[in-house]
BAFI-3210 file (N, C-alpha, C; in Angstrom, 3 decimals, decimal comma, padded with zeros to 6 digits):
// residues 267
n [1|2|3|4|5|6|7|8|9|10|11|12|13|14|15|16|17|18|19|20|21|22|23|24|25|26|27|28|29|30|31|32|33|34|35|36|37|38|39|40|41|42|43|44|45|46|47|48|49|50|51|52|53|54|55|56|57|58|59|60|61|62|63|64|65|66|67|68|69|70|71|72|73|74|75|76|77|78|79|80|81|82|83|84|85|86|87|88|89|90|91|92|93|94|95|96|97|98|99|100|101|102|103|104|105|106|107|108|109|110|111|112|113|114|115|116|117|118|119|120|121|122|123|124|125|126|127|128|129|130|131|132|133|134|135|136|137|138|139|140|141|142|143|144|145|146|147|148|149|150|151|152|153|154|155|156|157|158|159|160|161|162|163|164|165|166|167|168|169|170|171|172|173|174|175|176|177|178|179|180|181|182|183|184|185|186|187|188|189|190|191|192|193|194|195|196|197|198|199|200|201|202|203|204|205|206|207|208|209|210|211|212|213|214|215|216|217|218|219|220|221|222|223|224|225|226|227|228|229|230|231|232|233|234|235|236|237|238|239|240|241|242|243|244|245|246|247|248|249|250|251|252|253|254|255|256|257|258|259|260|261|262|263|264|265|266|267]
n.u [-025,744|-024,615|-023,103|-023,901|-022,344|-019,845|-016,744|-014,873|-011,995|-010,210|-006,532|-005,534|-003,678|-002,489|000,267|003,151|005,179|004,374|003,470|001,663|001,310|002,482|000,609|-001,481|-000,769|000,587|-001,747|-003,645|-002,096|-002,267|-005,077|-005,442|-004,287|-006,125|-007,726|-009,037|-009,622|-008,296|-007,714|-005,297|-004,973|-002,655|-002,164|-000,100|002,177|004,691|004,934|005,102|003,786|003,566|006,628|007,121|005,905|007,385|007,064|007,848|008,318|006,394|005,694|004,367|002,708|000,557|-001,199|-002,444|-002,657|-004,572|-006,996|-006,661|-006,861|-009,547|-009,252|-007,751|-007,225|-004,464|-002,718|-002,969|-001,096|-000,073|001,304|001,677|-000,124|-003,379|-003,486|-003,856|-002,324|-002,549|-000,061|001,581|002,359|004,647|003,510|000,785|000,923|000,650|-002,286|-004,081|-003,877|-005,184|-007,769|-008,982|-010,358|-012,365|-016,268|-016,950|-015,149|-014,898|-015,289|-014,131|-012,515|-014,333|-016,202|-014,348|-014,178|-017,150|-017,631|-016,240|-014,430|-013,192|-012,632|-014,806|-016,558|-017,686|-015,480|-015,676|-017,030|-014,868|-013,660|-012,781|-012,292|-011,496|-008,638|-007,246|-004,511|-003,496|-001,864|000,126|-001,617|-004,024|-005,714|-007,339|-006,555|-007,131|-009,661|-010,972|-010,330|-011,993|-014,216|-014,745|-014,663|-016,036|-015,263|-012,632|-009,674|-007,261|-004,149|-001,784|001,066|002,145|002,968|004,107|002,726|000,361|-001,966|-003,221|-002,985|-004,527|-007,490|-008,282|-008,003|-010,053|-011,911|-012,032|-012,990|-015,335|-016,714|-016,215|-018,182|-020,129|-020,703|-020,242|-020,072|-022,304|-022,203|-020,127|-017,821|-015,657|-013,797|-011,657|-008,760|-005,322|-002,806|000,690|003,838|004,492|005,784|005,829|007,915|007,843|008,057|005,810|004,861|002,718|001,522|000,185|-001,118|-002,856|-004,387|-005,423|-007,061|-008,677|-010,461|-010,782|-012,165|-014,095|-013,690|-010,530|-008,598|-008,230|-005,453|-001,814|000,427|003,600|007,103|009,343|012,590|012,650|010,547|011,283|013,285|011,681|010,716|012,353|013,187|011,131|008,725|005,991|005,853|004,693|005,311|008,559|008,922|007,421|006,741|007,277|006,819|005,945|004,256|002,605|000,881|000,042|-001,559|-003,346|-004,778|-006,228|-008,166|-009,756|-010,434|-011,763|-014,402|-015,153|-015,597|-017,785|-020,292|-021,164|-021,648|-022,738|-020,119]
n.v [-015,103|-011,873|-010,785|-011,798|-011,805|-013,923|-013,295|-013,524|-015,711|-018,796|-020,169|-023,193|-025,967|-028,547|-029,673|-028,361|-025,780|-026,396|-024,559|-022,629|-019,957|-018,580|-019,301|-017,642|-014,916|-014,580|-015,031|-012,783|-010,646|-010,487|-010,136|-007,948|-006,517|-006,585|-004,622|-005,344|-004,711|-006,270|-008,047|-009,399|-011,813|-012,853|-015,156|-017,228|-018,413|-018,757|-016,546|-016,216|-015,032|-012,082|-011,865|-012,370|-010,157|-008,416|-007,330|-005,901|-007,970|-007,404|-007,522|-005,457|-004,708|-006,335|-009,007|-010,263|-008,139|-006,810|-008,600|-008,846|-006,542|-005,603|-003,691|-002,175|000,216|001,639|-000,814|-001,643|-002,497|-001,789|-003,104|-002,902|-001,380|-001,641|-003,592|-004,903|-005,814|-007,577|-008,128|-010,915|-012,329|-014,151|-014,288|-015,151|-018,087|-018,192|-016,976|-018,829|-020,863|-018,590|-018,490|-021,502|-020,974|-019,781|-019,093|-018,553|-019,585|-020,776|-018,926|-016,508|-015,124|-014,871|-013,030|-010,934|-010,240|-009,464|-007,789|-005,673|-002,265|000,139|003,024|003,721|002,453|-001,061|-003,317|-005,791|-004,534|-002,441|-003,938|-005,678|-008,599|-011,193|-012,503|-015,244|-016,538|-019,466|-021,543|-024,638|-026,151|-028,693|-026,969|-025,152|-022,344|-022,682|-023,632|-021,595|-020,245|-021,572|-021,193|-018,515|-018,127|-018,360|-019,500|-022,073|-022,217|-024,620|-025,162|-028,061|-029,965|-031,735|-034,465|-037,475|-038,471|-035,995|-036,478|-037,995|-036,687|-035,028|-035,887|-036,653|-033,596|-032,736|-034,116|-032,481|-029,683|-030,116|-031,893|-029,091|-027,205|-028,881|-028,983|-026,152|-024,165|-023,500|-022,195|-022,475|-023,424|-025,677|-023,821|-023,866|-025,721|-026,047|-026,722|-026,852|-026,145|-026,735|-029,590|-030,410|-032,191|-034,217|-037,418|-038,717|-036,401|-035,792|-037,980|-038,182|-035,390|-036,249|-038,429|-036,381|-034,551|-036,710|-037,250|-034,692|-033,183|-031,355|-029,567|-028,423|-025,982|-025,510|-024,024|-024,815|-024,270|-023,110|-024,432|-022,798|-021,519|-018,859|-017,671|-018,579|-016,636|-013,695|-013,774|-013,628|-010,752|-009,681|-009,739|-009,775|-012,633|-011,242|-009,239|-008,882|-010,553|-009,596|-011,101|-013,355|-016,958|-018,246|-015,993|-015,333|-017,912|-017,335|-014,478|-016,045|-017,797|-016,263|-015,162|-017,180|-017,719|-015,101|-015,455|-017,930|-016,973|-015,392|-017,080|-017,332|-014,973|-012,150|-010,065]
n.w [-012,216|-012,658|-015,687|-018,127|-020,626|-022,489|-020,356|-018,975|-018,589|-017,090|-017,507|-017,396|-016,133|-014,841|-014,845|-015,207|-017,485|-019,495|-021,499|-020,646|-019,206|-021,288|-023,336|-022,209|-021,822|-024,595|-026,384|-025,633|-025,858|-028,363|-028,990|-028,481|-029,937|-032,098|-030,877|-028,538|-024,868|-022,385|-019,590|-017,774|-014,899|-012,689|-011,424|-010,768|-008,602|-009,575|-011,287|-014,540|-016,032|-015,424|-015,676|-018,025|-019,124|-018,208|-016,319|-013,179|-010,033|-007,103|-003,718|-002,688|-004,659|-006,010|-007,214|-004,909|-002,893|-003,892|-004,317|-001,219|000,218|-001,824|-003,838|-006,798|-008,246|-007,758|-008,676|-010,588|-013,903|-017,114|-019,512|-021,695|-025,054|-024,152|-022,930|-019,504|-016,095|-013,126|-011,558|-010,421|-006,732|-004,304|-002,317|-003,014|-002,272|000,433|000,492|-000,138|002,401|003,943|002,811|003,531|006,221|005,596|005,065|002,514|000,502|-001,922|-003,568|-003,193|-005,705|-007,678|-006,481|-005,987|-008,284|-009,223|-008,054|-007,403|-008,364|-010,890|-010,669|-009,676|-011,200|-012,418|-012,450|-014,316|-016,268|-017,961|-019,709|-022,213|-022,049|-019,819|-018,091|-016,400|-015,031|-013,986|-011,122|-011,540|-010,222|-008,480|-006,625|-004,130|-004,756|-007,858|-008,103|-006,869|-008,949|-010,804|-010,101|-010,042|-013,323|-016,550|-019,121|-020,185|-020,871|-022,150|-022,188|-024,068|-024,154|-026,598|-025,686|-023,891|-021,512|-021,830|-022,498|-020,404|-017,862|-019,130|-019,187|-016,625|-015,827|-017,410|-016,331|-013,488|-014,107|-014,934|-012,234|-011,284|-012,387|-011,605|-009,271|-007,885|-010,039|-012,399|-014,770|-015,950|-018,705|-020,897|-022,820|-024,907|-026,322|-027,123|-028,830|-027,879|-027,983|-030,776|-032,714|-036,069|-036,741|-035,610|-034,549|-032,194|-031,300|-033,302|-033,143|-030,651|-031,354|-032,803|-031,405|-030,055|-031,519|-031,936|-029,988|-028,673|-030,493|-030,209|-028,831|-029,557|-030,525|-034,123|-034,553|-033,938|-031,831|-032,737|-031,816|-030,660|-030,111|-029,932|-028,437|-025,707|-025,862|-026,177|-023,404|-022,053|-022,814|-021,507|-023,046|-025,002|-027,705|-029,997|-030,029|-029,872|-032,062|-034,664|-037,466|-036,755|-037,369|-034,842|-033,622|-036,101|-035,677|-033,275|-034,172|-035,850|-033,940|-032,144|-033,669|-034,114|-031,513|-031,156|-033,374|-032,277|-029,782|-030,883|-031,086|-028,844|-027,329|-028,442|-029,847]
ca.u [-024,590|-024,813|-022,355|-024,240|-021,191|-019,120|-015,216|-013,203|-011,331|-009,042|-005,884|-005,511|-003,064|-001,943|001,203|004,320|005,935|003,173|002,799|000,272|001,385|002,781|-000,764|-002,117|000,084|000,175|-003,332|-004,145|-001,623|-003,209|-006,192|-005,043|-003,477|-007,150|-008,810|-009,518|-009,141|-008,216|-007,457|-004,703|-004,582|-001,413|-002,349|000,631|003,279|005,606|005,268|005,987|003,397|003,889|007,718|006,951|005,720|008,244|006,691|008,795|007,101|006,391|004,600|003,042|002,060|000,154|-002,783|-002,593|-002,915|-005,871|-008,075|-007,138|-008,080|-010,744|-008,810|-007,070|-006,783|-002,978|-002,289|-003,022|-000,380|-000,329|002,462|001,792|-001,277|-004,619|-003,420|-003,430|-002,240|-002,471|000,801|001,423|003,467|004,754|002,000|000,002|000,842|-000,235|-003,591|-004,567|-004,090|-005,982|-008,852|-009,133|-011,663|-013,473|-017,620|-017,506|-013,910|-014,490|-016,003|-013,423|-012,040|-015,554|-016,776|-014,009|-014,392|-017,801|-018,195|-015,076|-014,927|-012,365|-012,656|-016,025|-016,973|-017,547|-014,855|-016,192|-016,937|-013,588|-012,990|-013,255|-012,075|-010,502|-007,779|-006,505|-003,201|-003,772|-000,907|000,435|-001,929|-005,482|-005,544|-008,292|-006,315|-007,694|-011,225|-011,305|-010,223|-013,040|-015,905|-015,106|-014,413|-016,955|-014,490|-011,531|-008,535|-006,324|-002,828|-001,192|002,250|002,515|003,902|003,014|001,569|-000,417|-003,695|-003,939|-003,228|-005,564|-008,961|-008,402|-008,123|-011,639|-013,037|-012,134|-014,023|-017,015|-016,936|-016,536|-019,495|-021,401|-020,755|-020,208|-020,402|-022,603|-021,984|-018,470|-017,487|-014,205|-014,187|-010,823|-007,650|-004,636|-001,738|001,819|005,224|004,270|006,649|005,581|008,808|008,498|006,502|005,731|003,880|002,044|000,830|-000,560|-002,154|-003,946|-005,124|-006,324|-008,246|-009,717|-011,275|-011,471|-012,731|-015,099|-012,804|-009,593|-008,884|-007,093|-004,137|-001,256|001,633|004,619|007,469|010,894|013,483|012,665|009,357|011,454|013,951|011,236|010,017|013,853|013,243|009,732|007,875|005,209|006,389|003,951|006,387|009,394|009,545|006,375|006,309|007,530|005,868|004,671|003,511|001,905|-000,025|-001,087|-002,789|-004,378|-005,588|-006,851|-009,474|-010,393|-010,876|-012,882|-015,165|-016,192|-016,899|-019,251|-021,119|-021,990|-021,680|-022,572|-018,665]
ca.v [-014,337|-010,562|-010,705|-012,975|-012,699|-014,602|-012,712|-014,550|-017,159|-019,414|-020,759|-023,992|-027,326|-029,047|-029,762|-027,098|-026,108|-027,098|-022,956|-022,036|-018,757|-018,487|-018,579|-016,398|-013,625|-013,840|-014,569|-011,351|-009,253|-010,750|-009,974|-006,157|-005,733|-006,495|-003,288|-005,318|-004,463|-007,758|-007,834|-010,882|-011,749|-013,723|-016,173|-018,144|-017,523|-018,818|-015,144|-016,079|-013,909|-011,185|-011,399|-012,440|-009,021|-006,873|-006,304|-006,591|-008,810|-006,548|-008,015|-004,623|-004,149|-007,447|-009,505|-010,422|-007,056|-006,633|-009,674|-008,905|-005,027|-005,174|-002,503|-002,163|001,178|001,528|-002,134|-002,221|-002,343|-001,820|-003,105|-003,036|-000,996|-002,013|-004,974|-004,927|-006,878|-007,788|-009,538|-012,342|-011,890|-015,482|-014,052|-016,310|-019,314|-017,981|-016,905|-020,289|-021,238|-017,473|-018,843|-022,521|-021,176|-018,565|-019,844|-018,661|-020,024|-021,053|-017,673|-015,244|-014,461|-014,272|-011,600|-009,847|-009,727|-008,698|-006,236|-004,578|-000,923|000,963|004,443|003,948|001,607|-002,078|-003,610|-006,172|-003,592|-002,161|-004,807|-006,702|-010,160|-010,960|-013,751|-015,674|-017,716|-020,041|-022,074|-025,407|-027,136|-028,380|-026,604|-024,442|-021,078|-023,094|-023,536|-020,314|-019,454|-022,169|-020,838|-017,198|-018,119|-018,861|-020,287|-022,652|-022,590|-025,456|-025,520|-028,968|-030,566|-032,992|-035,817|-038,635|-038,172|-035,079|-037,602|-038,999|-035,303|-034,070|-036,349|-035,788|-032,043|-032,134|-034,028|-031,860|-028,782|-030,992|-031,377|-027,691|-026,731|-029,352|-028,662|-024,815|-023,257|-024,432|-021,398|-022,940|-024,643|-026,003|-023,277|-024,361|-026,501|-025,357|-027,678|-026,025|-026,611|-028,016|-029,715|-031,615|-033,309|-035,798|-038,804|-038,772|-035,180|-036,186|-039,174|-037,163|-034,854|-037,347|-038,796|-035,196|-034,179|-037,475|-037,412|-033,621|-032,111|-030,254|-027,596|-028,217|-024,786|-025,652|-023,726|-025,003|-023,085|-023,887|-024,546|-022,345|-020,425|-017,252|-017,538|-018,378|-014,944|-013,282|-013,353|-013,051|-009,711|-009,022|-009,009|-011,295|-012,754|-010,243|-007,271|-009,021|-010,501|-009,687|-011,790|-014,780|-017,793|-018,138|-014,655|-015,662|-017,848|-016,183|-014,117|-016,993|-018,303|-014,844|-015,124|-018,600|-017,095|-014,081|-016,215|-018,984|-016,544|-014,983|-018,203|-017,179|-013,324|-010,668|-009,509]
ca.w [-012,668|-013,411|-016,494|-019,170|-021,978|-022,183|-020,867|-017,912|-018,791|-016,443|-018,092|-016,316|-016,836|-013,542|-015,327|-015,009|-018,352|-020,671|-022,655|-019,618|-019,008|-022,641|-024,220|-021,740|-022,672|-026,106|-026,973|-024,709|-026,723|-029,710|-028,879|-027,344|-031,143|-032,757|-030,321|-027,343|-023,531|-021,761|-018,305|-017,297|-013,792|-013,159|-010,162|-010,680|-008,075|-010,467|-012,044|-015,339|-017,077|-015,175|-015,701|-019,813|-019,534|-018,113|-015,053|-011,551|-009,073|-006,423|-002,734|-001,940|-005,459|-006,675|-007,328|-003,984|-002,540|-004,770|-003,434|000,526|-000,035|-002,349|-004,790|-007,858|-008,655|-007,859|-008,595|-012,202|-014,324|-018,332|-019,717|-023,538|-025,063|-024,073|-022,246|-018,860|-015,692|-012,133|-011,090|-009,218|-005,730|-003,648|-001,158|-002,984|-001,773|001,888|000,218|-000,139|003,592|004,533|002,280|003,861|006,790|004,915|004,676|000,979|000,357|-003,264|-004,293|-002,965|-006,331|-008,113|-005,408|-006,190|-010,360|-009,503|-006,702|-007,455|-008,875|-010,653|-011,139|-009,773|-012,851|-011,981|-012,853|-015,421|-017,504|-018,158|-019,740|-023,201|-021,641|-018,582|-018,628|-015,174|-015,230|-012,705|-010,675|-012,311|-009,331|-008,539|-005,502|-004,057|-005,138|-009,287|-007,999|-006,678|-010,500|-011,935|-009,826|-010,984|-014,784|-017,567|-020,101|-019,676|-022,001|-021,653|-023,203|-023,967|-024,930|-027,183|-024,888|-023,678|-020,178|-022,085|-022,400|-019,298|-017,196|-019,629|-018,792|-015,431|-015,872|-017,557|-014,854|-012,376|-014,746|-015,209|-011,105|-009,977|-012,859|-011,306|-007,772|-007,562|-010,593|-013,617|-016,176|-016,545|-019,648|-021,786|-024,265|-025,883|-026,340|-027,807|-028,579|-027,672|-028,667|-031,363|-033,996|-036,754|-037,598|-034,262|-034,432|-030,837|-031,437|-034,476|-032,682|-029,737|-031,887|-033,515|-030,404|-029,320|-032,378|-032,323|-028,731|-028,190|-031,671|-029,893|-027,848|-030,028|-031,721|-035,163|-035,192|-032,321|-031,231|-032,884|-031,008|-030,926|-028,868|-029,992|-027,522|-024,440|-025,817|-026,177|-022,423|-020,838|-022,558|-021,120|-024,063|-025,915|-029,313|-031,417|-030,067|-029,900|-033,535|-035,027|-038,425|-036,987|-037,446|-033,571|-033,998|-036,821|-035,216|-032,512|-034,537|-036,017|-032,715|-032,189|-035,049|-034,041|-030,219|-031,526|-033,900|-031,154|-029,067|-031,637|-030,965|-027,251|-027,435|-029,449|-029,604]
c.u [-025,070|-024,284|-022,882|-022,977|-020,132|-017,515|-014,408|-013,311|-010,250|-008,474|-005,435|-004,482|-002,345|-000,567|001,966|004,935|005,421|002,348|002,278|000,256|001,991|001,671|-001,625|-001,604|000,092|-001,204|-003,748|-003,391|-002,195|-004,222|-006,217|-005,051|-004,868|-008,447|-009,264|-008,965|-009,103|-007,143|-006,246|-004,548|-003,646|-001,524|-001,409|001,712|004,840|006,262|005,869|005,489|003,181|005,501|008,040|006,666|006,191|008,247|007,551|007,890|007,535|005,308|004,079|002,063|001,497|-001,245|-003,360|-003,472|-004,315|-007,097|-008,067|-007,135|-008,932|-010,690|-008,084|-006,786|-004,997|-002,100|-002,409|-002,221|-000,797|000,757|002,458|-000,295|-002,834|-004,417|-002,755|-003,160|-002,313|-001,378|001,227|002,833|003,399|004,050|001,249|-000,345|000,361|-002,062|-004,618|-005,213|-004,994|-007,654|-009,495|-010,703|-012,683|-014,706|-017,553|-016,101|-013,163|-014,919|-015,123|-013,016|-013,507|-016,520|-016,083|-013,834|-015,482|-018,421|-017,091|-014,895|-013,419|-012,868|-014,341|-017,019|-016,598|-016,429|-014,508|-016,154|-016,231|-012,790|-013,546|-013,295|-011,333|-009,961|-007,363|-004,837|-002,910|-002,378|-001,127|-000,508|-003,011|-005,642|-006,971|-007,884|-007,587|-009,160|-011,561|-011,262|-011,318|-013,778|-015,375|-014,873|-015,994|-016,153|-013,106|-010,856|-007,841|-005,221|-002,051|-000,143|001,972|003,159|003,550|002,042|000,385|-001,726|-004,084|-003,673|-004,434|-007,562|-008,874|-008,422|-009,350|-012,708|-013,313|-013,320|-014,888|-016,887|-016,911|-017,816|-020,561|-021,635|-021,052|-020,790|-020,741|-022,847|-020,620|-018,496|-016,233|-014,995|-013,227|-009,447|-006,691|-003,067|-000,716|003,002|005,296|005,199|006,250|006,731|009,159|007,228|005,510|004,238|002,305|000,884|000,000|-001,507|-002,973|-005,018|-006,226|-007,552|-009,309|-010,982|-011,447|-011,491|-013,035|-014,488|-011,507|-009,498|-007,667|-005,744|-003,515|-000,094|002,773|005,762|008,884|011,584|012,792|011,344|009,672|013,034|013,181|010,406|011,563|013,894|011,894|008,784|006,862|005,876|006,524|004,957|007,602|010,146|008,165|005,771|006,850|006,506|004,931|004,111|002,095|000,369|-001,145|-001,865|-003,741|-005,459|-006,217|-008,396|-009,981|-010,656|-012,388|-014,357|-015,888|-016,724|-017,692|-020,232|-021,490|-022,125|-021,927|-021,551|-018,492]
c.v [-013,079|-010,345|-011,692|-013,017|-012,885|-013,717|-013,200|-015,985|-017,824|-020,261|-021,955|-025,205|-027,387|-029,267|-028,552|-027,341|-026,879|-025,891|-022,493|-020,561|-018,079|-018,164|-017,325|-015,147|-013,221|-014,213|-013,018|-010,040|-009,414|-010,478|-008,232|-006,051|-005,408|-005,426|-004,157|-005,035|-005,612|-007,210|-009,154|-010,286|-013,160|-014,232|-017,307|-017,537|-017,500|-017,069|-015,200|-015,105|-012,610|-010,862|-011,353|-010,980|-007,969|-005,946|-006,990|-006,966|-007,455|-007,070|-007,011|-004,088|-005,430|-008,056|-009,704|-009,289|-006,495|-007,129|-009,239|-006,939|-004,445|-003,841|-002,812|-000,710|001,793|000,986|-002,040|-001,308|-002,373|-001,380|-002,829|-002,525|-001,700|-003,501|-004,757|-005,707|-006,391|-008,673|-009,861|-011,686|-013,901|-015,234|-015,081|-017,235|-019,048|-017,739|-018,360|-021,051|-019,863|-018,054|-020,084|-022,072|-020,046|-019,104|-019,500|-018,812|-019,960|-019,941|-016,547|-014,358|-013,836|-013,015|-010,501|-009,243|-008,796|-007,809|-005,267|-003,907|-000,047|002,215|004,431|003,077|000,117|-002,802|-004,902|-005,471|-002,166|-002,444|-005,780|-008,475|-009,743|-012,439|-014,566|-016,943|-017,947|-020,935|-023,796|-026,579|-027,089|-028,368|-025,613|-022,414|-021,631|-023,267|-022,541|-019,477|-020,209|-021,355|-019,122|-017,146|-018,707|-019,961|-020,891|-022,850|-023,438|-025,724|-027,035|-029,325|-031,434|-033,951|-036,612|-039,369|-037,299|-035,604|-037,923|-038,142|-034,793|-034,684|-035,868|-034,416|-031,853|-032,805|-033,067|-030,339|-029,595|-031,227|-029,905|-027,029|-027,691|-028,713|-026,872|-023,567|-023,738|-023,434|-022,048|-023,933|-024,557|-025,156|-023,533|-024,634|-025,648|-026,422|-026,816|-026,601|-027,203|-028,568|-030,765|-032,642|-034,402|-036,485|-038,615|-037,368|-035,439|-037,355|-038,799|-036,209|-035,381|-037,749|-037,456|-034,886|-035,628|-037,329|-035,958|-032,447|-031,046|-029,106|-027,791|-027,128|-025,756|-025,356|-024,152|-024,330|-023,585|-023,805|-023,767|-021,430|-019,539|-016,950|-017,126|-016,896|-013,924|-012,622|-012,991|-011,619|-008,557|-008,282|-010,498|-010,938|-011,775|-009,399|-007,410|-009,328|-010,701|-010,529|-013,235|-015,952|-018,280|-016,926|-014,856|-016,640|-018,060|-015,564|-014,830|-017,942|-017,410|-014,712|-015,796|-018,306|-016,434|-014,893|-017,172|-018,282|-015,712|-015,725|-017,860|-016,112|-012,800|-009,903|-008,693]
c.w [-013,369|-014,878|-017,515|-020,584|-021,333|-022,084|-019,932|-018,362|-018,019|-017,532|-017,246|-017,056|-015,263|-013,781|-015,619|-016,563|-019,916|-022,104|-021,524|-019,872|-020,403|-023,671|-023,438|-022,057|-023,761|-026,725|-026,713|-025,676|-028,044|-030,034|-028,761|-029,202|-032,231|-032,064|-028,804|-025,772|-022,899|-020,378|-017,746|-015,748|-013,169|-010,910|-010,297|-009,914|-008,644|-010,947|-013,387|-016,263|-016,914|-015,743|-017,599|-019,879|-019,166|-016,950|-013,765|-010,567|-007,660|-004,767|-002,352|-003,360|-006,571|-006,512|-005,699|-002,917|-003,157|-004,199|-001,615|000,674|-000,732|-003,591|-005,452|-008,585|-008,947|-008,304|-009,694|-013,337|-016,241|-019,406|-021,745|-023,791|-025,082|-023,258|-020,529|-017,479|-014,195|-011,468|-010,054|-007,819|-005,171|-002,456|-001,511|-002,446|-000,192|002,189|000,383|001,296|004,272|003,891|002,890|004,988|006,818|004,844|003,320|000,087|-001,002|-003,757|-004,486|-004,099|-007,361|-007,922|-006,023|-007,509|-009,830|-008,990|-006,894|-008,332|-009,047|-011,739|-011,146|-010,805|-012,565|-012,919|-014,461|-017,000|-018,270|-019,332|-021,199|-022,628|-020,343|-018,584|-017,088|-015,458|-014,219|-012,284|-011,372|-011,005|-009,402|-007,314|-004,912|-004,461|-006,718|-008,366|-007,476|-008,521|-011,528|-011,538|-010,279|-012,629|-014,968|-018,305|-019,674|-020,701|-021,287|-022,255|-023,315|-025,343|-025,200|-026,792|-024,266|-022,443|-020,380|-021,594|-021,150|-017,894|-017,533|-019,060|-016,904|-015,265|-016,363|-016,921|-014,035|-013,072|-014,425|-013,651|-010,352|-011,000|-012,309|-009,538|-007,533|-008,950|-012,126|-014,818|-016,474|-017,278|-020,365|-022,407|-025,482|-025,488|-026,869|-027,894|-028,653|-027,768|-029,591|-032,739|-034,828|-037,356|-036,499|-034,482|-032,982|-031,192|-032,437|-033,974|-031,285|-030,237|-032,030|-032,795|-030,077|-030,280|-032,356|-030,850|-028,210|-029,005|-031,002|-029,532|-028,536|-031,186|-032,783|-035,207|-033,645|-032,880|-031,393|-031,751|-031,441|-029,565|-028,822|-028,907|-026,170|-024,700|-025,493|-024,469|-021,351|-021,528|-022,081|-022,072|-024,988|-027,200|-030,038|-031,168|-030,184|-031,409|-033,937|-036,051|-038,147|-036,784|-036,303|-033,580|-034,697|-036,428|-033,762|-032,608|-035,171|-035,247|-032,590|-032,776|-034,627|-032,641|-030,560|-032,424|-032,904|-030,057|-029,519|-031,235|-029,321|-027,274|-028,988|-029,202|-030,267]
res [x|x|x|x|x|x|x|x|x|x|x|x|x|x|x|x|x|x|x|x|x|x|x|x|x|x|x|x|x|x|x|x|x|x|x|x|x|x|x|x|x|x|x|x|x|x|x|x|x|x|x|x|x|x|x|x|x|x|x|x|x|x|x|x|x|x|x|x|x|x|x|x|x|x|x|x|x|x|x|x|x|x|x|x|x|x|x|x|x|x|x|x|x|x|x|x|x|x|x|x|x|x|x|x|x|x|x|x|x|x|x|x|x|x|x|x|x|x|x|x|x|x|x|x|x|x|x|x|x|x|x|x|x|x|x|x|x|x|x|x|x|x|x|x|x|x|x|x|x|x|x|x|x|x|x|x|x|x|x|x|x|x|x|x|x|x|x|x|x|x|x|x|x|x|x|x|x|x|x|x|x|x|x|x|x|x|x|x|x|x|x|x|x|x|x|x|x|x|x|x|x|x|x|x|x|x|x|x|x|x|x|x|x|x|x|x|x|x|x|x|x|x|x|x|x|x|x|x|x|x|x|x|x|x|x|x|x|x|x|x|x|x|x|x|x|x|x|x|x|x|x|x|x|x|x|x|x|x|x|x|x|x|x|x|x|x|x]
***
């Protein structure tokens, strides 16, 4: 790997409706608000973090279009300062079956992080981080998004299938770093919706911190309307109501982002 620090990250959870595309967004603006350039590329055909951000799904003007011509110059959108995006078209889902009898199948999106050039300037280095928000499946579009990631954020609800989605979800990591791509590792958890006044939640947590200290960031994502207002008006939290308490901590995930990856990078 040409790129030794650590900056793509796939957002992954096989489970629909779990934050996915919710932390990808606002970490990224969270991150945009503390000076960095972060790149999201919104591989969910869902489109929700393209549409969280305001942008109109467009099939001649999307990620899609990006990967099967090798360009981004036109395509990249920048919806809020320093944060910018690649969004998703329902092309996708045809990508998948165009990829099936490719010889380098699982690579396609990796090639194109790191051969691809905008404004003449490899595209990598553009770029403080680069974010993916992968489809709610474990499909070969997501192992096209392991084998080009380093780091794996994983968002989870407090409920009571969470646990037993979730080990299977870090098998399948721990098989595509063994098989395809062995820079890839869990870099962090993030619990979402989270309310402390339900037993049920509390009792899931518990479970999580106990069995996955290691990648569980501290702060989780409380849970309120104002999140899902916030994206019917195409905008992350931070811009929509800046001091509110998911706001809040967002930017506290933020810190706890930036800090762990002190621990692999010089950031």
């Amino acid at each position: 790997m040409t790129e030794k620090k650590f900056k793509i990250f796939a957002f992954i959870n096989q489970k629909g409706g779990v934050g996915k595309s919710t932390l990808a967004v606002n970490l990224a603006r969270a991150l945009t608000l503390k000076g960095k350039r972060v790149l999201l590329l919104d591989f969910d055909p869902q489109a929700n973090a393209s549409s969280g951000l305001g942008v109109k799904v467009s099939r001649k003007e999307s990620v899609y279009q990006a990967i099967v011509e090798e360009r981004v110059d036109a395509l990249l959108k920048e919806p809020f300062p320093g944060l910018y995006l690649l969004p998703s078209s329902i092309d996708l889902v045809g990508l998948e079956l165009e990829l099936t009898d490719l010889e380098r199948r699982e690579y396609v999106l990796r090639d194109f992080l790191y051969e691809t050039s905008l404004e003449e300037v490899p595209l990598l280095k553009h770029f403080d981080l680069i974010f993916i928000d992968s489809p709610p499946s474990l499909s070969l579009l997501t192992v096209n998004i392991l084998c080009a990631s380093q780091g794996v954020m994983i968002p989870l609800q407090c409920e009571y299938y969470a646990l037993e989605g979730l080990s299977l979800l870090v098998k399948t990591v721990r098989g595509i770093k063994e098989a395809f791509n062995p820079e890839l590792r869990l870099f962090g958890m993030v619990l979402m919706m989270y309310d402390p006044r339900n037993k049920l939640t509390q009792e899931i947590a518990e479970e999580v911190r106990k069995n996955f200290k290691w990648i569980l960031f501290e702060t989780p994502i409380p849970r309120s309307v104002r999140v899902s207002e916030a994206q019917s008006f195409g905008q992350p939290i931070l811009d929509y109501e800046p001091h509110h308490k998911v706001s809040e901590a967002f930017k506290r995930l933020s810190d706890e982002f930036i800090e762990r990856l002190k621990n692999l990078n010089s950031f």
